[in-house]
FIDRENTI-304034 format. One record per residue: x, y, z of N, C-alpha, C in turn; residue number from 1. Coordinates in steps of 0.2 Angstrom, whole numbers. Layout:
@n_u=X; n_v=Y; n_w=Z; ca_u=X; ca_v=Y; ca_w=Z; c_u=X; c_v=Y; c_w=Z; pos=NUM
...
//
This chain:
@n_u=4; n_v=-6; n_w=0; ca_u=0; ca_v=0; ca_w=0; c_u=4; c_v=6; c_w=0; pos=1
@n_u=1; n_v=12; n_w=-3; ca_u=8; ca_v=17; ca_w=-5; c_u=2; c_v=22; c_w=-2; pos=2
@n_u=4; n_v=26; n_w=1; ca_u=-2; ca_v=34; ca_w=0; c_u=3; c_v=38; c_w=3; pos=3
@n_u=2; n_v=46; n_w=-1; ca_u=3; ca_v=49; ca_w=-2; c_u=-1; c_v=56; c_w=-1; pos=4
@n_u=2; n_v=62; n_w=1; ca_u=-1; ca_v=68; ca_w=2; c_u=-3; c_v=73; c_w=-2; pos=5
@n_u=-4; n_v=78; n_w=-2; ca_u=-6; ca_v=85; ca_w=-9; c_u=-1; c_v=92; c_w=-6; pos=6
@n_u=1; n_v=91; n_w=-1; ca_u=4; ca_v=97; ca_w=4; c_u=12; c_v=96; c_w=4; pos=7
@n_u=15; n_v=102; n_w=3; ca_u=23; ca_v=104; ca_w=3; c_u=25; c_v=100; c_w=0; pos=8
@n_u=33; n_v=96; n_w=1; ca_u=36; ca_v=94; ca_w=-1; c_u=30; c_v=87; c_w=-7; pos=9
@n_u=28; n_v=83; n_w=-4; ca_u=23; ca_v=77; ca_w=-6; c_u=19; c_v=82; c_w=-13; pos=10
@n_u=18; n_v=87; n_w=-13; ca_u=13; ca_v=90; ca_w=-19; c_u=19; c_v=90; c_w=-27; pos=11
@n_u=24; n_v=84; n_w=-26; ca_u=26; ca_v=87; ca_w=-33; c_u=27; c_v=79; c_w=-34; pos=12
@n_u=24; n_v=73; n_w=-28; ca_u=22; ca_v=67; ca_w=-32; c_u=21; c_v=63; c_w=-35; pos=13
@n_u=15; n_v=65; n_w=-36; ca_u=8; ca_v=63; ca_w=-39; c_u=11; c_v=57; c_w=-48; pos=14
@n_u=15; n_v=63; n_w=-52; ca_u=16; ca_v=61; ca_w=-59; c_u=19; c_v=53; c_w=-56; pos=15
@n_u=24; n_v=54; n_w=-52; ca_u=29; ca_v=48; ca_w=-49; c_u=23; c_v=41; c_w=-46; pos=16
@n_u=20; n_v=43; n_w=-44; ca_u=16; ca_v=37; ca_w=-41; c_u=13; c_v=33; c_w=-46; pos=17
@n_u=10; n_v=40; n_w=-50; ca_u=4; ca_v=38; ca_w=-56; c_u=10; c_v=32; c_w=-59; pos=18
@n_u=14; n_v=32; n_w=-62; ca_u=18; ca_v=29; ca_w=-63; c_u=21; c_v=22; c_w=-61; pos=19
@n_u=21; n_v=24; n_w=-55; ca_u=24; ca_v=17; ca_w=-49; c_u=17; c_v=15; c_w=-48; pos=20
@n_u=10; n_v=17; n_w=-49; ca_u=6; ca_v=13; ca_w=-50; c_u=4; c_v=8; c_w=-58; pos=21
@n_u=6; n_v=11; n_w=-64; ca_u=5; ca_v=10; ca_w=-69; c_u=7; c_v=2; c_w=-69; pos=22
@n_u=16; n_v=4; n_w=-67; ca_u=18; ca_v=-2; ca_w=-69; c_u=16; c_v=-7; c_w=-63; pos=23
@n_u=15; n_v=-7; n_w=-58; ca_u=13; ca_v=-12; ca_w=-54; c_u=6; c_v=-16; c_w=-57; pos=24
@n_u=3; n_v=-13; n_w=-59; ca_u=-4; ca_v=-14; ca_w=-63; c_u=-3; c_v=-17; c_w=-68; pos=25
@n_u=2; n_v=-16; n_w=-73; ca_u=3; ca_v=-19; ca_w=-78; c_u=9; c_v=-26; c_w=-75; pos=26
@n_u=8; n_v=-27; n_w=-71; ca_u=12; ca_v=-31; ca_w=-68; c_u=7; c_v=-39; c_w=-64; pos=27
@n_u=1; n_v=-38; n_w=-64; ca_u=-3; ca_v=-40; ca_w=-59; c_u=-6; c_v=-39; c_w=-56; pos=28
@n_u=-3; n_v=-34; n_w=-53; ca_u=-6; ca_v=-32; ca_w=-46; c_u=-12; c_v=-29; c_w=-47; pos=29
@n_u=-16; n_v=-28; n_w=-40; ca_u=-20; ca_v=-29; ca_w=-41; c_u=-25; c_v=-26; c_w=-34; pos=30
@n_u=-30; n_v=-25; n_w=-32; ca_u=-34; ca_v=-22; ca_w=-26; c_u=-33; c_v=-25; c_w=-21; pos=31
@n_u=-32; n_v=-31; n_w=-20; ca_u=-31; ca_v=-38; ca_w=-14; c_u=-26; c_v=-36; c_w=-14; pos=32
@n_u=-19; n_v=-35; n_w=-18; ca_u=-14; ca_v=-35; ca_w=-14; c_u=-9; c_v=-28; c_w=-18; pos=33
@n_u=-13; n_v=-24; n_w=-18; ca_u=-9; ca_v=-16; ca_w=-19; c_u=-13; c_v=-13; c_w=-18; pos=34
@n_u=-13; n_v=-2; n_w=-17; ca_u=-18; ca_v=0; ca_w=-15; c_u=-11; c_v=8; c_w=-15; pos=35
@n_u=-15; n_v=12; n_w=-17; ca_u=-12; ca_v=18; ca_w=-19; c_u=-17; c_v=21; c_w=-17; pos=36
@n_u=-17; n_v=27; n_w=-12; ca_u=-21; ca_v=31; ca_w=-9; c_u=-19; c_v=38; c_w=-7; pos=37
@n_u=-23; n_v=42; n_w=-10; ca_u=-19; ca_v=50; ca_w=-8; c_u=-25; c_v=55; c_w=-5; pos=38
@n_u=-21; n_v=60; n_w=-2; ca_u=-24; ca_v=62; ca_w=5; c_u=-25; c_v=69; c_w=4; pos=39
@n_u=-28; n_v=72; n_w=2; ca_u=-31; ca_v=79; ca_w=-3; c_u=-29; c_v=83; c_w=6; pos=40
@n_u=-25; n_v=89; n_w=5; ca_u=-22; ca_v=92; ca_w=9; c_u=-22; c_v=91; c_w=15; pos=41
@n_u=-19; n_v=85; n_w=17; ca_u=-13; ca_v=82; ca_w=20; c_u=-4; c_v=83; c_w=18; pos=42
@n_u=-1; n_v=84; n_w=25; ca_u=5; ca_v=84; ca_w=24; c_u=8; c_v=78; c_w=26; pos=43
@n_u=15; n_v=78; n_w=23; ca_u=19; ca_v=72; ca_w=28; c_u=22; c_v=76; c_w=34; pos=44
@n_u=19; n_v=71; n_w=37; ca_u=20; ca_v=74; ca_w=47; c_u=15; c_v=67; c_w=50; pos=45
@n_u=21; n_v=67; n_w=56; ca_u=18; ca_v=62; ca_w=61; c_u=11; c_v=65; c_w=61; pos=46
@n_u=9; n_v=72; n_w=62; ca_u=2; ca_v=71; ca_w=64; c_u=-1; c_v=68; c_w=59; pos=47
@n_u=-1; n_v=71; n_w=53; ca_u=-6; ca_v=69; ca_w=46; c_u=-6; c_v=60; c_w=45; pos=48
@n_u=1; n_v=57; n_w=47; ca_u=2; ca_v=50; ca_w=48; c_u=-2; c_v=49; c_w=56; pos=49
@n_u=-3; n_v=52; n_w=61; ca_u=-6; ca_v=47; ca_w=66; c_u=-14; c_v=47; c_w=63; pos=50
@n_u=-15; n_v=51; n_w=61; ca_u=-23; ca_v=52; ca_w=59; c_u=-26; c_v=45; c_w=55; pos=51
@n_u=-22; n_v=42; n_w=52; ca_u=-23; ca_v=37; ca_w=48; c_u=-20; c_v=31; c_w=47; pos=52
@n_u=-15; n_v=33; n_w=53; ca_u=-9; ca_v=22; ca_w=54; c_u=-14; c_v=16; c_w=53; pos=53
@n_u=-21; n_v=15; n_w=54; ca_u=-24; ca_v=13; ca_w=54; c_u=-26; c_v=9; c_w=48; pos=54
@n_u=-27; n_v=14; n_w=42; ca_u=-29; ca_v=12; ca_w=37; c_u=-23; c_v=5; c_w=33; pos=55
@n_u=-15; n_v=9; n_w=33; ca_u=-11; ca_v=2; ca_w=29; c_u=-11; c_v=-6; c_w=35; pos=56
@n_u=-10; n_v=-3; n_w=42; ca_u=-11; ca_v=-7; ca_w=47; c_u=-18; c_v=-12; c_w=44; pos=57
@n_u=-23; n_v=-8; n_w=43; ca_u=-29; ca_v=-17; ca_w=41; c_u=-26; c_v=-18; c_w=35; pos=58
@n_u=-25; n_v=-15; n_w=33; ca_u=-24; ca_v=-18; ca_w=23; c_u=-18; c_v=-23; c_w=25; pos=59
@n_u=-14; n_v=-22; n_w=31; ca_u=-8; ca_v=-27; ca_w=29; c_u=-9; c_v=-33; c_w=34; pos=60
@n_u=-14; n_v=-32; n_w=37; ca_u=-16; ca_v=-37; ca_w=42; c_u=-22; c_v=-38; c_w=42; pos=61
@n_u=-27; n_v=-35; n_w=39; ca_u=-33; ca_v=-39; ca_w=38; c_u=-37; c_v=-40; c_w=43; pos=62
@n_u=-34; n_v=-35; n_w=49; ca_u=-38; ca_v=-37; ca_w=54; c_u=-40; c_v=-28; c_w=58; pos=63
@n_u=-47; n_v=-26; n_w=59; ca_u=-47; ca_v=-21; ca_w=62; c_u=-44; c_v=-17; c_w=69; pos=64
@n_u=-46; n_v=-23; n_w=72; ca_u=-42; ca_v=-22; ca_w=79; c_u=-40; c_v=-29; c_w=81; pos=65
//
């Protein structure tokens, strides 16, 4: 799982993921087990990450809590 932000450094990206998701996709991958998600103004900062450790935590575990 990749996610990424819109804010400061992170706002320049987007072109780069698009890409790093393309070939993964043309690779197989796939929603079971890839997942690109971006966070409309959000920064990279512990705070913007505690708000959401959550979401790769089940994806990679599968388990809510």
């Amino acid at each position: 799982m990749k996610t990424y932000e819109t804010e400061t450094l992170d706002s320049l990206y987007e072109p780069f993921q698009l890409l790093a998701d393309s070939i993964l996709i043309s690779g197989g991958y796939e929603e079971s087990n890839f997942m690109s998600i971006k966070f409309e103004g959000k920064d990279h900062s512990e705070k913007s990450w505690a708000e959401r450790l959550h979401i790769p935590l089940v994806f990679l575990t599968g388990k809510e809590k």
